[in-house]
C-alpha positions in Angstrom: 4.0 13.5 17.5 7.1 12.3 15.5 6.5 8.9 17.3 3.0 8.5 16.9 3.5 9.0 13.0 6.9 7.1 12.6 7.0 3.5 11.4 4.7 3.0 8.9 4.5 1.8 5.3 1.6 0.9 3.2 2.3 -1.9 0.3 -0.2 -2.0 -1.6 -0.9 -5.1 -3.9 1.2 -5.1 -7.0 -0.8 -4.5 -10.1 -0.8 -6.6 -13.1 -1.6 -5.8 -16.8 -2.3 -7.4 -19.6 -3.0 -6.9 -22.9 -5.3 -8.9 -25.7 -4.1 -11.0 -28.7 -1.7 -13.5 -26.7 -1.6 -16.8 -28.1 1.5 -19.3 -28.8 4.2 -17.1 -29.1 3.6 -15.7 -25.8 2.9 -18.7 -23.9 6.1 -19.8 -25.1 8.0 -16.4 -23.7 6.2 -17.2 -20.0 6.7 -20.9 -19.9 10.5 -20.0 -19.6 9.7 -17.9 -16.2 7.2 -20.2 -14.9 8.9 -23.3 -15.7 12.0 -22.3 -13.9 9.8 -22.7 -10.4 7.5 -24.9 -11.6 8.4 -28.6 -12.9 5.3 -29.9 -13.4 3.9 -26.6 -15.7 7.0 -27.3 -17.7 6.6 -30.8 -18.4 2.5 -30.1 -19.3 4.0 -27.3 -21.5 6.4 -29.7 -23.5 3.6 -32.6 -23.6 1.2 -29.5 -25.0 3.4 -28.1 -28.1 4.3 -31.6 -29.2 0.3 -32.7 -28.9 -1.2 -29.1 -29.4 -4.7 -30.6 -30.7 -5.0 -32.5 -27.5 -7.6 -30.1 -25.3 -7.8 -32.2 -22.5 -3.9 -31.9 -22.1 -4.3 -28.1 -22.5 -6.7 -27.7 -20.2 -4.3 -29.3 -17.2 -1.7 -26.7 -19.0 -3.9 -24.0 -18.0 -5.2 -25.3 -14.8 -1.3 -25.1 -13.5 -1.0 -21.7 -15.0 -3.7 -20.4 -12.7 -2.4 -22.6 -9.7 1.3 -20.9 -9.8 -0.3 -17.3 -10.8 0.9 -17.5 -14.4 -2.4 -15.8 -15.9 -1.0 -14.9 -18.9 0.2 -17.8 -19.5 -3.2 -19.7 -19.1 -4.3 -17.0 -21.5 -2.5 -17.7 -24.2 -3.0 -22.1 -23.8 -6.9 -21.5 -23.2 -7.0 -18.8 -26.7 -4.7 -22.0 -28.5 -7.4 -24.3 -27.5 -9.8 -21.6 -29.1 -7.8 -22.0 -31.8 -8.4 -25.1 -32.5 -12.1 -25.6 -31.5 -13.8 -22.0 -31.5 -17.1 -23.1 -30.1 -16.1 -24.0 -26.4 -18.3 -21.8 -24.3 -16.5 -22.5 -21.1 -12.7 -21.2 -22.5 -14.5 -18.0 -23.3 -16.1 -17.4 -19.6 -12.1 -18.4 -18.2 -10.8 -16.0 -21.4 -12.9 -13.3 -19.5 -12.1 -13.8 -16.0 -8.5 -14.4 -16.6 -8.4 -11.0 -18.6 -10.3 -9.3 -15.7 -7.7 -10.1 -13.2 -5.5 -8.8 -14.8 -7.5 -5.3 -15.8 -7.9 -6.0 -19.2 -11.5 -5.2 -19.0 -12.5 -4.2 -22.7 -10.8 -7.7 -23.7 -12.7 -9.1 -20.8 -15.6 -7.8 -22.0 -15.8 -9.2 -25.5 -15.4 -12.9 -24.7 -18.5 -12.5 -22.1 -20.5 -10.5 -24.3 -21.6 -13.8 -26.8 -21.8 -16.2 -23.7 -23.5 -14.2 -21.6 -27.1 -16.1 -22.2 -25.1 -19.1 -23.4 -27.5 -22.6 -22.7 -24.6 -24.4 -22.5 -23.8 -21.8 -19.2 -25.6 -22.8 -15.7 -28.0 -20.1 -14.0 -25.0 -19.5 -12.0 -22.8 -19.4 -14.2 -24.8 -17.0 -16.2 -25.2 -14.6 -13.0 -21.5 -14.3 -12.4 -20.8 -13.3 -16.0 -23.9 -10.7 -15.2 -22.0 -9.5 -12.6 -18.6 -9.2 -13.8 -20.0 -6.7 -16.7 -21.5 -4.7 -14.1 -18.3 -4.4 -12.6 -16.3 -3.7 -15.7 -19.3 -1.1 -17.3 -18.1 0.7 -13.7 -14.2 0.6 -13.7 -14.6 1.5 -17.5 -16.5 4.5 -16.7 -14.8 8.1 -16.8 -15.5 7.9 -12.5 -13.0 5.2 -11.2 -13.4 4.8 -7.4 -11.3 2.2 -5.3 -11.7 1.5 -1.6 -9.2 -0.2 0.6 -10.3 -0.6 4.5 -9.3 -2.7 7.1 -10.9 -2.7 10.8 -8.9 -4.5 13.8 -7.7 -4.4 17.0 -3.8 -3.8 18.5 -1.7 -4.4 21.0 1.0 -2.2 21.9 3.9 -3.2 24.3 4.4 0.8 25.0 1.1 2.3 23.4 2.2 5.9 24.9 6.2 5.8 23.5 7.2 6.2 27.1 11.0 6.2 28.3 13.2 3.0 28.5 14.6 4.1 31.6 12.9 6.0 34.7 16.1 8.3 34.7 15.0 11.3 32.8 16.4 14.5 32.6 14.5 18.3 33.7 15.6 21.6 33.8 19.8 20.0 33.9 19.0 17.4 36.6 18.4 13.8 36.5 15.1 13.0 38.0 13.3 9.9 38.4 10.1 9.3 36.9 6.9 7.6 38.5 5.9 4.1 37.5 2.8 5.6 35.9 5.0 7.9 33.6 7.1 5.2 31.9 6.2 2.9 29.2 2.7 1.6 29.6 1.4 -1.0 27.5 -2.2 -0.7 26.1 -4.3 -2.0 22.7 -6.8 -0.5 20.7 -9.6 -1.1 17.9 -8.7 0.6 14.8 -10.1 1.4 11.8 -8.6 2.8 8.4 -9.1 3.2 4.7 -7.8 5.1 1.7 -10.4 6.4 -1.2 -9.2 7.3 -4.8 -11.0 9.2 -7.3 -9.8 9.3 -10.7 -11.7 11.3 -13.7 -10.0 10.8 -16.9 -10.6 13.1 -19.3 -10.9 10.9 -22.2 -7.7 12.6 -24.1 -6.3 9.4 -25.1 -3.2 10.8 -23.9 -3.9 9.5 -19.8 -4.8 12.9 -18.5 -7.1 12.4 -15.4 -8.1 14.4 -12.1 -6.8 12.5 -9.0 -8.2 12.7 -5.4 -7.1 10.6 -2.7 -8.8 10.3 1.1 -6.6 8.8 3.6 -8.6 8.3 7.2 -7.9 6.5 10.2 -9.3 6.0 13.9 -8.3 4.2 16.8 -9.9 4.0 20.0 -7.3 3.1 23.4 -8.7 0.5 25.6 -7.0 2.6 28.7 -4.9 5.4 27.5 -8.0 7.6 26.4 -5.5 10.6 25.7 -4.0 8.8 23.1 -7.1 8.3 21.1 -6.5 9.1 17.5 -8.2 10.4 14.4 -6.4 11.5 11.7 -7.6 12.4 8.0 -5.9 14.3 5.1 -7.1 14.7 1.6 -5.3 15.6 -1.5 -6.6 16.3 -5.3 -5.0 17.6 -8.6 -4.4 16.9 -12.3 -1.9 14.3 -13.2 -0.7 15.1 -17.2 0.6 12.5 -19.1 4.5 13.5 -19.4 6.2 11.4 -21.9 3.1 9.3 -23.5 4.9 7.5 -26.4 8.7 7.2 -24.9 7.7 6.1 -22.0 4.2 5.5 -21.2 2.7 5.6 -17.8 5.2 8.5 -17.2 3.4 11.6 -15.7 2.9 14.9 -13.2 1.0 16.1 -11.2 0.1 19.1 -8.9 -2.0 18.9 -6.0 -3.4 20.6 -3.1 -4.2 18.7 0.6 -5.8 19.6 4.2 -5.9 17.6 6.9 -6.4 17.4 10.9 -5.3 14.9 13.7 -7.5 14.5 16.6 -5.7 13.4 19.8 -7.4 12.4 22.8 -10.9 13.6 21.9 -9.8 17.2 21.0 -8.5 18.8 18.0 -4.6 18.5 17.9 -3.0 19.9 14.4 -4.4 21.2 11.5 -2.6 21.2 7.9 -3.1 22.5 4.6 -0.8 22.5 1.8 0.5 21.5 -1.9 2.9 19.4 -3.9 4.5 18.4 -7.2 5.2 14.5 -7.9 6.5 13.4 -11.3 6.6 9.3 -11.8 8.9 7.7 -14.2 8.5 4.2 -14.8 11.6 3.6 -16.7 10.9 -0.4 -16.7 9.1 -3.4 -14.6 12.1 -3.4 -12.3 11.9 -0.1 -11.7 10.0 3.1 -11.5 10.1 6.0 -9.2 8.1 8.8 -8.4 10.2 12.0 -7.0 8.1 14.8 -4.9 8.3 17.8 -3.0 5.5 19.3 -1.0 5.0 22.2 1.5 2.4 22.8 4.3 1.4 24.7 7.1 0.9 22.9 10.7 -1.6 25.2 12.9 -1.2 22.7 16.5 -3.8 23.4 19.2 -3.8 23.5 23.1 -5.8 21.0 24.4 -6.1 19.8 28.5 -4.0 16.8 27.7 -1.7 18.9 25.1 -1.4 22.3 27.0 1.8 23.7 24.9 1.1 21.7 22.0 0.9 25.3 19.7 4.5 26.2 20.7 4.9 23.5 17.3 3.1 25.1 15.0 5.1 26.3 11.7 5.7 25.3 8.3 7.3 21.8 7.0 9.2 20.8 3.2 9.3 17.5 2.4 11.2 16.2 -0.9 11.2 12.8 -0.9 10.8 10.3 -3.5 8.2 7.1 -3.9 10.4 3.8 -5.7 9.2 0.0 -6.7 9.6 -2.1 -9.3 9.4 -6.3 -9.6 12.3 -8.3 -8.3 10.7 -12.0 -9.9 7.7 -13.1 -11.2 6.4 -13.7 -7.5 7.9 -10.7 -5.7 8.4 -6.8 -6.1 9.7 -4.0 -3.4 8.5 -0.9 -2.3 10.4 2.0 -0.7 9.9 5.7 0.0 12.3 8.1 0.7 12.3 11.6 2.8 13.4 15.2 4.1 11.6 17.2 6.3 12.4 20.6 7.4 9.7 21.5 10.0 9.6 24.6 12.1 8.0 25.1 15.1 7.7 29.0 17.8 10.3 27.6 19.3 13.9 26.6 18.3 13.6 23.3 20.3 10.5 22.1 18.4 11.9 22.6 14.5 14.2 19.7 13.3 15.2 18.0 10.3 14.4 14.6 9.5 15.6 11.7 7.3 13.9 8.6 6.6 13.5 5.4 4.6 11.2 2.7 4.5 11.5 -0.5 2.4 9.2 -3.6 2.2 9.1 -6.6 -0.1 5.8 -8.1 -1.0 6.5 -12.0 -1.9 3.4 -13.9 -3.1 3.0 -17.2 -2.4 0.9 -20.5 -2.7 -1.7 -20.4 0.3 -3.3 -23.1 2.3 -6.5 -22.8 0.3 -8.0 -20.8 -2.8 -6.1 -20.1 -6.0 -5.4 -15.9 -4.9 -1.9 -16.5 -3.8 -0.9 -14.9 -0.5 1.3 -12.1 0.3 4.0 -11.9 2.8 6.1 -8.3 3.3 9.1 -8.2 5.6 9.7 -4.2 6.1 12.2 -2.2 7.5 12.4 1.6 8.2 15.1 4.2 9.9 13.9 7.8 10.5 16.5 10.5 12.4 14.8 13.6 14.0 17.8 16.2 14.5 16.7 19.2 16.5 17.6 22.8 16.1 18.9 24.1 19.6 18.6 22.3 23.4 15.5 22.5 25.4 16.3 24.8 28.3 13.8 22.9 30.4 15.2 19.8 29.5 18.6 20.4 29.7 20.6 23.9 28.3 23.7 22.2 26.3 22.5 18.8 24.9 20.4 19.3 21.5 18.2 15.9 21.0 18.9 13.8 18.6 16.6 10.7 18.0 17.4 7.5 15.8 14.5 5.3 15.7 14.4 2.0 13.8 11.8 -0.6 12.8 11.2 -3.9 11.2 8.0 -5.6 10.5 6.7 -9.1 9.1 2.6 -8.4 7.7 0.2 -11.1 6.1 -1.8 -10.6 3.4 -4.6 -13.2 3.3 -7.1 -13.3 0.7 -10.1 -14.8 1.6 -12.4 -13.8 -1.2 -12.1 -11.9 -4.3 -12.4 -8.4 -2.6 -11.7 -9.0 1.5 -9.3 -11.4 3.5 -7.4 -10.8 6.6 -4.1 -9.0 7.3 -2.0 -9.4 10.3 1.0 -7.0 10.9 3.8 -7.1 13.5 6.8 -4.6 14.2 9.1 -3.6 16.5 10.3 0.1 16.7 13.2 1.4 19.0 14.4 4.9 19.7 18.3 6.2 20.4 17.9 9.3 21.7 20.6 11.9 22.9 18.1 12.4 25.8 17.0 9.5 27.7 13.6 11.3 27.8 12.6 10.0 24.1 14.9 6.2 24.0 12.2 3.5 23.9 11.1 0.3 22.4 7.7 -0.7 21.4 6.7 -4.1 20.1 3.1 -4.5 18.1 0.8 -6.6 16.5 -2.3 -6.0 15.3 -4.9 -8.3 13.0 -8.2 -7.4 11.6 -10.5 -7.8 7.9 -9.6 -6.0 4.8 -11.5 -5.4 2.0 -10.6 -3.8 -1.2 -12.8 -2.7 -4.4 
């Protein structure tokens, strides 16, 4: 199974914050960072600060803000027109949408509070305000859900991770494999998503109760014994660590259990528990350190006769980094160790990996949501403990697989857009049973809330 589960890593979308109370002073601290890409939003800025009573100048100001993804910066020109005329009903609905992107939701909240039945407001207008305090009232609440899902379909160039070469080895002879034995190329519709639950216990110090659900299913168009469901869950405390030093900074202790369904029948079972601390020491950077143990209970199946011969215990310690390399990009990377055991010397190994990815947003063909590109590139090792007799008695395997991928991120509408993914994979092994290549692509809707 190290194949099946090697090669991929989940960016997520990076996260802004913001906070209320920004007017002139910190427009003029963004303008420096947008103005360096953007020409045109400095020359507006300039124009603006030497005619600040001029609205309709401000509002083109703002209006680029938005278009290069400088919210804050519209923020602070539309609070400066504010400023100078407090009774402009249609700054405070932008105020409030502006400081809901960016998950300021209380500050959100009080600029549409007095418009909401504004007659200066259209009915639709007036409806959308409705339903962004619906929304905030529920990612306020003490219960925060959030959803992401994607459904699609694949195309594998070697769905079943068969041999480069026919030549294999078996009991320390070279034999030579049937056609239908090799790689085989297949596709598949998928489906995925990830749940998280977070209570917060209202401490003001951050303490909250976090669950996550990770699920996924994909269903071969010909390889039916490659068909697989997989599910794990996780939940624990996450403490607040250093709350005033350095805020964000926490820990937390979980427990997990999970199963993976291969080919229509049950395949491995897990249960578990970790420790992760995260540290953001600044934008640029912030990592999140972990080590967790389970227990992997495999299970003999008709397709997977010896599959329990795998069964043991695994560590991981590992360690979760990111941080912002511009205004328009960030990077992602996780790091591991596993030491698994399996019945049998010849199934426990150590592994190594790293994955890295770097999430550049960027001006789209339509809309104002900027798009998302991330390039990707991972290495894992698999180092085995002792040769498989009935491969071959004195060569141990050793596998070295690499992968790089190019996904697409493009939003459509304010929750769902479409995401297209490519990669290609490889495999050096010291047994020309497990060297392969595998190229993929796969596209499909997303939608996140």
């Amino acid at each position: 199974m190290g194949a099946l589960a090697a090669g991929t890593l989940t960016v997520g979308a990076l996260v802004l914050s913001g906070a209320p109370g920004l007017g002139v002073g910190h427009a003029q601290a963004q303008q420096t960072a947008v103005a360096n890409a953007d020409p045109e939003f400095n020359q507006l800025f300039h124009q603006s600060m030497r005619r600040p009573a001029d609205v309709e100048l401000a509002f083109r100001l703002a209006r680029r803000a938005i278009e290069v993804g400088d919210y804050e910066a519209a923020i602070g020109v539309y609070e400066r027109i504010l400023f100078y005329n407090p009774n402009l009903v249609r700054v405070k609905l932008e105020l409030g949408r502006l400081y809901y992107r960016l998950g300021a939701y209380e500050s959100a909240r009080s600029y549409f509070e007095p418009i909401a039945e504004a007659p200066a407001l259209t009915t639709a207008e007036r409806d959308n305000i409705a339903a962004y305090m619906v929304e905030i009232s529920r990612r306020l609440d003490p219960n925060q859900i959030t959803v992401y899902a994607q459904v699609g379909v694949r195309y594998q160039s070697n769905a079943n991770y068969g041999p480069s070469s026919r030549l294999v080895l078996g009991q320390d002879l070279t034999a030579l494999l049937p056609p239908g034995s090799t790689a085989q190329a297949d596709g598949n519709a998928f489906a995925l998503a990830t749940v998280r639950h977070v209570y917060d216990f209202g401490n003001q110090r951050g303490d909250v109760w976090e669950s996550n659900a990770n699920l996924y299913y994909s269903q071969q168009f010909q390889l039916q014994n490659l068909n697989l469901g997989y599910a794990e869950f996780n939940t624990g405390p996450r403490f607040a660590l250093l709350p005033d030093q350095m805020p964000g900074s926490s820990i937390r202790a979980y427990v997990l259990g999970g199963g993976i369904a291969l080919g229509g029948d049950a395949y491995v079972g897990t249960y578990g528990a970790g420790l992760s601390l995260y540290a953001p020491f600044s934008m640029y950077f912030a990592v999140e350190p972990f080590a967790e143990v389970r227990q992997r209970e495999y299970q003999n199946s008709r397709d997977y006769p010896t599959a329990s011969l795998q069964s043991g215990d695994m560590w991981t310690l590992g360690a979760n980094l990111s941080g912002r390399l511009t205004d328009a990009s960030g990077w992602r990377a996780r790091v591991a160790y596993n030491n698994a055991s399996g019945d049998l010397p010849w199934y426990s190994y150590d592994n190594v990996s790293i994955d890295v990815a770097v999430p550049i947003e960027f001006q789209g063909l339509w809309g104002i949501r900027r798009w998302v590109a991330i390039p990707s590139a991972g290495y894992s090792r698999y180092s085995y403990d002792e040769p498989n007799p009935f491969i071959n008695s004195w060569i141990t395997q050793e596998d070295n697989q690499y992968r790089v991928g190019l996904a697409l991120d493009v939003p459509i509408h304010e929750q769902w857009g479409l995401l297209t993914q490519v990669q290609y994979s490889w495999s050096q092994s010291t047994l020309p049973n497990y060297g392969f290549d595998n190229f993929s692509v796969s596209v499909g809707p997303n939608v996140r809330f």
